[in-house]
KOLVO-440200 format. One record per residue: chain; residue number from 1; x, y, z of N, C-alpha, C in turn. Coordinates in steps of 0.001 Angstrom, whole numbers, plus 524288, in hexadecimal, padded with zeros to 5 digits. Each point is the difference from the previous one (the first is absolute). Example, Ala and Ser with C-alpha at 12.3 -4.5 7.8 and 13.67 -1.06 7.14 Angstrom:
! residues 2
chain	n	n_px	n_py	n_pz	ca_px	ca_py	ca_pz	c_px	c_py	c_pz
A	1	83386	7E9C6	81E78	7FC86	804A6	80000	80384	804B0	80000
A	2	7FEA2	8041A	7FD30	80334	804A6	8003C	7FCFE	80442	802DA
***
This chain:
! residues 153
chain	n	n_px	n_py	n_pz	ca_px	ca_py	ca_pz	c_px	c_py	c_pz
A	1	551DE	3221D	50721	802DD	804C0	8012C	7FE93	8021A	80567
A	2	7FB92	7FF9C	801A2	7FDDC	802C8	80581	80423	7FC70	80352
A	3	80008	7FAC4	7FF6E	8021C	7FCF9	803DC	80463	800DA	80295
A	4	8033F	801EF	7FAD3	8044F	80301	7FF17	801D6	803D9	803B9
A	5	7FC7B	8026C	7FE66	7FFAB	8056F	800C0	7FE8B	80136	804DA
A	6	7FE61	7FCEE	804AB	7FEF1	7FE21	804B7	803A3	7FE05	800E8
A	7	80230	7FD65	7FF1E	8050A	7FC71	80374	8044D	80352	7FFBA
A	8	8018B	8035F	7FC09	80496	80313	800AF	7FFAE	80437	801C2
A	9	7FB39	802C0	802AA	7FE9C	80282	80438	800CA	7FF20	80565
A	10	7FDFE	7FB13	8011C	8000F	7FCB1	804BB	805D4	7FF1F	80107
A	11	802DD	7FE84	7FC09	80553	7FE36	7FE3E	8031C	8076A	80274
A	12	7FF81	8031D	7FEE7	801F6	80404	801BD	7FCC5	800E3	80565
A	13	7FD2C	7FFAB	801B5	7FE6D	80075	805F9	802BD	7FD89	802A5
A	14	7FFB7	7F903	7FF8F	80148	7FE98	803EB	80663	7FF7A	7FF4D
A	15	803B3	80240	7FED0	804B4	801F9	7FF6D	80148	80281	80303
A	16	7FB1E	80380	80212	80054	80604	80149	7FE87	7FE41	8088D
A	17	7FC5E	7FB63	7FF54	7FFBF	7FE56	8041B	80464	7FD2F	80347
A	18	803FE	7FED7	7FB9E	8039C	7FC81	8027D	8033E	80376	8030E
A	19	7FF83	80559	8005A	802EA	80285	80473	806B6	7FE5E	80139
A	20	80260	80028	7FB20	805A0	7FCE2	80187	80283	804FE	803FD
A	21	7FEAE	804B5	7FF28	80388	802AA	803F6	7FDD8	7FF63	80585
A	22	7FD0E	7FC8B	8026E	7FF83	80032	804B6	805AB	7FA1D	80236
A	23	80365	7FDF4	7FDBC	801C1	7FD50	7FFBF	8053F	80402	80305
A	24	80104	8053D	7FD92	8035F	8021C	802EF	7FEEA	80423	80461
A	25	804FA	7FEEC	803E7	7FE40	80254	80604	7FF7E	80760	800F0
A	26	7FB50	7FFE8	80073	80096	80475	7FFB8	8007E	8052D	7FB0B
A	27	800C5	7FD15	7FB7C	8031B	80317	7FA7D	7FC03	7FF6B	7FCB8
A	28	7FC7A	804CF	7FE8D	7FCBA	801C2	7F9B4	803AC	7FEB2	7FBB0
A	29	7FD1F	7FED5	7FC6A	80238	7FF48	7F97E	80412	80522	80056
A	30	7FE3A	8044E	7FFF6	803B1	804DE	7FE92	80390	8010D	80627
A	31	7FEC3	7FDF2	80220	804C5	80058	80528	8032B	7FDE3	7FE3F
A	32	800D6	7F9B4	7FB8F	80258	7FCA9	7FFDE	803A4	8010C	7FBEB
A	33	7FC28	802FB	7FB70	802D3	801ED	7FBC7	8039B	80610	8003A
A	34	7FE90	800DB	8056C	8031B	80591	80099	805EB	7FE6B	802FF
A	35	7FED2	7FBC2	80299	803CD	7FDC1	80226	804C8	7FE22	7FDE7
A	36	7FD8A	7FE60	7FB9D	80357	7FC03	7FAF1	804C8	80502	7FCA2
A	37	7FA83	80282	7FFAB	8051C	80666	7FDDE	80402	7FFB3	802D2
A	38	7FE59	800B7	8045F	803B0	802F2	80314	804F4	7FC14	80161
A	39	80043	7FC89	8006F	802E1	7F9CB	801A1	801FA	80026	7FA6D
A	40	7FDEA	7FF65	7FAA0	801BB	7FE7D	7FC54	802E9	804F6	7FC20
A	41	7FFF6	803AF	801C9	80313	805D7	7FF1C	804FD	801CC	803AC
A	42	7FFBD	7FD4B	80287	804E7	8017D	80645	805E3	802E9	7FE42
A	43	7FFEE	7FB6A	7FD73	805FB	7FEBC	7FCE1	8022C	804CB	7FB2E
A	44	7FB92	8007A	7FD83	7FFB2	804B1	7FC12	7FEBF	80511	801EB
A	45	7FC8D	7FFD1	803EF	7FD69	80619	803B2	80059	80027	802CB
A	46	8054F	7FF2B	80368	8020D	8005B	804B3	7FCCF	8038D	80462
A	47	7FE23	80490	7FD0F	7FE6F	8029F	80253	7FA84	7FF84	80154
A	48	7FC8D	7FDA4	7FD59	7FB49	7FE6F	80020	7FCCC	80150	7FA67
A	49	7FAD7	80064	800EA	7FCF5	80109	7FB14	7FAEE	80578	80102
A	50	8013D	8036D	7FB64	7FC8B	8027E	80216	7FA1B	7FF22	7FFE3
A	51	7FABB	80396	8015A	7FD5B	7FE10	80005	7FD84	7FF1C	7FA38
A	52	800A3	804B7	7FD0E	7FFCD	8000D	7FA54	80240	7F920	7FCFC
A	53	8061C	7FF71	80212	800C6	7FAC9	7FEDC	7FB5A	7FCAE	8003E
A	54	7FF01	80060	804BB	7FCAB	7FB66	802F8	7FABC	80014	7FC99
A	55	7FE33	80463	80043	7FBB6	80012	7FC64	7FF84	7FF0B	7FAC4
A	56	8037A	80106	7FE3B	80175	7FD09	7FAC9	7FEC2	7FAE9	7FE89
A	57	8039E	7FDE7	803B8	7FFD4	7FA2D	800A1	7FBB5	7FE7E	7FF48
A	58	7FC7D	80018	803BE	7FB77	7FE02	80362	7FB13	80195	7FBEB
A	59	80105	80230	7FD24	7FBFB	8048F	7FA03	7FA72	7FFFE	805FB
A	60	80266	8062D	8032A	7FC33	8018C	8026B	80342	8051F	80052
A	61	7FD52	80410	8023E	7FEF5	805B5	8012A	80307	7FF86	804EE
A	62	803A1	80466	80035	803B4	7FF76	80448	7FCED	802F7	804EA
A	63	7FA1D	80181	801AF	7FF20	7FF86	80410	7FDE9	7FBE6	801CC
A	64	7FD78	7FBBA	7FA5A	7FEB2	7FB2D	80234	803B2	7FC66	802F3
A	65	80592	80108	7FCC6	8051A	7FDE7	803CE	80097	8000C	80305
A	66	7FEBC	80646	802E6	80217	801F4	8038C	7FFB8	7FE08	804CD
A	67	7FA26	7FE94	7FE96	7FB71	7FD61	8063F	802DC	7FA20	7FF56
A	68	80282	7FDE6	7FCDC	80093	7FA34	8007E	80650	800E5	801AC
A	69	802BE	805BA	7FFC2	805CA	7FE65	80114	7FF0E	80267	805EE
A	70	7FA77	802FA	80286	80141	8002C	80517	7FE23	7FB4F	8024C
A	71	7FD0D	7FDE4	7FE0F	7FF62	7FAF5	802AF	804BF	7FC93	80191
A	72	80269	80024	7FB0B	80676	7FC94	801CB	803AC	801DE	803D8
A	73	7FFBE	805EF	8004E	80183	804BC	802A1	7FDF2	7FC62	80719
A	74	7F9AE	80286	7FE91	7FF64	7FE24	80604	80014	7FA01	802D8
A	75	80206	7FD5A	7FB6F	80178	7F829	8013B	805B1	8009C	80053
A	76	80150	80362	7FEA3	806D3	802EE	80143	803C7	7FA1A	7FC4A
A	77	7FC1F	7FF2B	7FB97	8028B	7FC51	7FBE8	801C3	80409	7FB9C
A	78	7FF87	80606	7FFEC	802EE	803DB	7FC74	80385	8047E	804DB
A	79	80165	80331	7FDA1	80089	80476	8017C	80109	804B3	7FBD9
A	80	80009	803CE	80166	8004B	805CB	7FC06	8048B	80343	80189
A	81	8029F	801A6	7FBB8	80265	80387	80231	800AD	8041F	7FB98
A	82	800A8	80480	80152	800EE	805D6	7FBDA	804EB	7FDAF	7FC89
A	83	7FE3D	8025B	7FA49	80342	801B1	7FDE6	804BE	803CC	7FF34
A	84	8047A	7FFD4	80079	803B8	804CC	801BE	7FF55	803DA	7FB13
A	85	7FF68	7FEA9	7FAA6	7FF3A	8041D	7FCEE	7FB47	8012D	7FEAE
A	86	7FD03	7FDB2	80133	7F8D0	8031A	7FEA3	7FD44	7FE6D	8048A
A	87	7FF02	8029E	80446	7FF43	7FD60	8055B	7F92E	8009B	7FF3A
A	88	7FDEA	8006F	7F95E	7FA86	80005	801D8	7FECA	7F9FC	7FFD3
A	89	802ED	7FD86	7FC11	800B1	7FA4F	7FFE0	80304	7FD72	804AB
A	90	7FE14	7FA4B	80197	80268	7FB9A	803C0	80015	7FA18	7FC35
A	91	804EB	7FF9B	80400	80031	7F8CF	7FCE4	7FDEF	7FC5A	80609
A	92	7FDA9	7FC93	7FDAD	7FE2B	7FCEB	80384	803BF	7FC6D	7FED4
A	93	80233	7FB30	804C9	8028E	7FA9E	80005	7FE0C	7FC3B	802A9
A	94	7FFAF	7FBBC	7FF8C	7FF2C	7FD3B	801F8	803B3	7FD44	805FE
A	95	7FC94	7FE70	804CC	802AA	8023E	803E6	8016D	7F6E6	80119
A	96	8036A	7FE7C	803C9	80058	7FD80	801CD	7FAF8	7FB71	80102
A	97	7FE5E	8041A	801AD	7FAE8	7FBBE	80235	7FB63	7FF9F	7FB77
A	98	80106	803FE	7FB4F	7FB4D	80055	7FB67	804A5	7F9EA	7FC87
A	99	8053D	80277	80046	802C5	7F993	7FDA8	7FC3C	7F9D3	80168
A	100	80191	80151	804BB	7FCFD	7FB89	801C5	7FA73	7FE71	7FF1E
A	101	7FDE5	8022E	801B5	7F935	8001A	7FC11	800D2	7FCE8	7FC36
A	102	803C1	80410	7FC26	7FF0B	7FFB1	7F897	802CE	7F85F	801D7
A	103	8035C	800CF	80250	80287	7F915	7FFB6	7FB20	7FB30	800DC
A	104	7FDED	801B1	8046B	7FC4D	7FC32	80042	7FBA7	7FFEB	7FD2E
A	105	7FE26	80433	7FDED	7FA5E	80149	7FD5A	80198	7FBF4	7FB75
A	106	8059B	7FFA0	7FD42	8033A	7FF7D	7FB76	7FF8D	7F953	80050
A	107	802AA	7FF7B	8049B	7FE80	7F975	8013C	7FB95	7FCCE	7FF57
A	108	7FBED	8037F	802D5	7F94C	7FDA9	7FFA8	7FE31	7FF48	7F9D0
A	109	80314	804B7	7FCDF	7FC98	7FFF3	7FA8D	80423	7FB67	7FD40
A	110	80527	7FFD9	800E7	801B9	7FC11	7FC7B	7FE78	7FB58	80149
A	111	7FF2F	7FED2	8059D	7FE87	7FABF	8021B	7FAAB	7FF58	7FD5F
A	112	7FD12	8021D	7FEC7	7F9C5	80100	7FFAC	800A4	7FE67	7F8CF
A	113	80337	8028B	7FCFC	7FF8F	7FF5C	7FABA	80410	7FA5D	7FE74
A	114	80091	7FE87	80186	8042C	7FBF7	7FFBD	7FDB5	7F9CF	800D0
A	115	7FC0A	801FD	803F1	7FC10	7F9B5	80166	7FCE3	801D9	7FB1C
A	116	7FC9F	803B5	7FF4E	7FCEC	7FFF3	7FCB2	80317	7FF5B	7F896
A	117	8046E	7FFD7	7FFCF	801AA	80062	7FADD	800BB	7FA56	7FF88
A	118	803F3	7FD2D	80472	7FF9E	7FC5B	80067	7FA3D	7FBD6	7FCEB
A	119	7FCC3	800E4	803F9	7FA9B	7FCA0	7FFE3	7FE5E	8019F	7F8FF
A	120	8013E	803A7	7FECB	7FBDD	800DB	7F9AC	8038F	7FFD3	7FC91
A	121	80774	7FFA9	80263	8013F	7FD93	7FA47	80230	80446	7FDE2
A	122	804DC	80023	7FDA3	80462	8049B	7FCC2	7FC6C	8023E	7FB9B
A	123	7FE04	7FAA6	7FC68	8003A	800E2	7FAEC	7F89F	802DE	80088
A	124	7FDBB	7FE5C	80386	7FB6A	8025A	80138	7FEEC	804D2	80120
A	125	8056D	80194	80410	7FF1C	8075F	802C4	803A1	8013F	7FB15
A	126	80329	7FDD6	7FC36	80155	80434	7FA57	7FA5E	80106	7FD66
A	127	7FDA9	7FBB2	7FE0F	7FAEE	80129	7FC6E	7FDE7	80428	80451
A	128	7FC6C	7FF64	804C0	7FD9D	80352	801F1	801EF	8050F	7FFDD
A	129	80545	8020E	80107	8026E	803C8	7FF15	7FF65	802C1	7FC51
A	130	8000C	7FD83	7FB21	7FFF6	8011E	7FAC5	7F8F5	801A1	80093
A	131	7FDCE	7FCFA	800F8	7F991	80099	7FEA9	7FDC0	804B7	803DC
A	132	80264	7FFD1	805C3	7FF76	80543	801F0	800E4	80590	7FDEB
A	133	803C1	7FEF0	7FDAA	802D7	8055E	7FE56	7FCE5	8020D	7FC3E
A	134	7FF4D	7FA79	7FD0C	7FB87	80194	7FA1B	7FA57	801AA	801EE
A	135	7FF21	7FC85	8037E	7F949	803C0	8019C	7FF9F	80455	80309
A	136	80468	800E1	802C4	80194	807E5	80288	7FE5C	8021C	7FCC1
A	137	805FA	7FF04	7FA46	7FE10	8037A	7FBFF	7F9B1	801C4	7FE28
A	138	7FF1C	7FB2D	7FFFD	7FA3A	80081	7FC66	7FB4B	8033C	80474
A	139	801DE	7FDBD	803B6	7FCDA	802BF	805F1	801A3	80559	7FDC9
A	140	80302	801BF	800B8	803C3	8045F	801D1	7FCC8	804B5	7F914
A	141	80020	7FD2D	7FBCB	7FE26	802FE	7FBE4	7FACF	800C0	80046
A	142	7FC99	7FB97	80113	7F98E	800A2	8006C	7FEFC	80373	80463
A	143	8021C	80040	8051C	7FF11	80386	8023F	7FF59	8067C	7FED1
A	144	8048B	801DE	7FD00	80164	8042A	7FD7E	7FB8B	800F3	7FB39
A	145	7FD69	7FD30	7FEFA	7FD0E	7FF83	7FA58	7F90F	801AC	8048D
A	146	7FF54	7FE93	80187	7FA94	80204	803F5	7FF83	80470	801F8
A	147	7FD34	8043B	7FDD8	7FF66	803C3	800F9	7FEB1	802EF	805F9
A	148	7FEAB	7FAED	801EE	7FC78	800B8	80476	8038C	800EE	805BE
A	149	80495	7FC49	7FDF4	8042A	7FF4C	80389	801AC	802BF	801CB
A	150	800E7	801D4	80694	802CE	80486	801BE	804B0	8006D	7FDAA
A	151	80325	805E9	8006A	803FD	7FFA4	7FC50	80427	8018B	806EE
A	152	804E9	7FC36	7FE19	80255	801B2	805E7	803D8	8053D	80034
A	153	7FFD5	8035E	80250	8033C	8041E	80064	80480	80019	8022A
***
């Protein structure tokens, strides 16, 4: 069991070392996923998303958003604009050049998951899928069960 119990430690570290988001130019995990909103909502929210939306999404605190939608703001891959009927609220959109980003960032990760699905095999990334999901859970309950554990706010 120790052996175990060591390797699927190590097994979650060096996961954590593999750094796949340095693969895209310039773009954080949540730059990428704020991006995706915004590109993948266009059509339905013409107008954009608010930040409340956004925060939603993202299951973070809409001033934690906030700092990640001025970042896109100042890469001028979003923009903001007032709401005409509650002008304390803005919708952010995604701008031309944030399209572009999300296109290529989009390219690198499919190119990137595609060799690797390839090499390990359909019927292999279903089981793993399946076995990931099942040890989240179990992650995800034992965590909650330790008293000790910060609780997140």
């Amino acid at each position: 069991m120790n052996d175990l119990r060591q390797r699927l430690m190590l097994t979650f570290f060096r996961f954590q070392k593999l750094k796949i988001r340095t693969m895209l130019p310039d773009v954080s995990q949540s730059n990428y996923i704020l991006l995706e909103a915004l590109v993948m909502t266009e059509k339905t929210q013409p107008h954009g998303l608010t930040v409340s939306d956004l925060a939603r999404h993202m299951h973070v605190s809409p001033p934690s958003i906030s700092r990640t939608i001025k970042h896109l703001e100042e890469c001028g891959w979003a923009s903001r604009s007032v709401c005409e009927n509650d002008r304390r609220n803005s919708y952010i959109q995604v701008t031309e050049a944030g399209r572009a980003v999300y296109k290529q960032s989009t390219g690198i990760i499919n190119d990137f998951t595609d060799a690797v699905h390839t090499r390990f095999g359909e019927e292999n990334t279903k089981k793993m899928f399946d076995m990931l999901d099942q040890l989240y859970e179990i992650c995800e309950d034992e965590i909650k069960k330790r008293p000790y554990c910060k609780k997140e706010t």
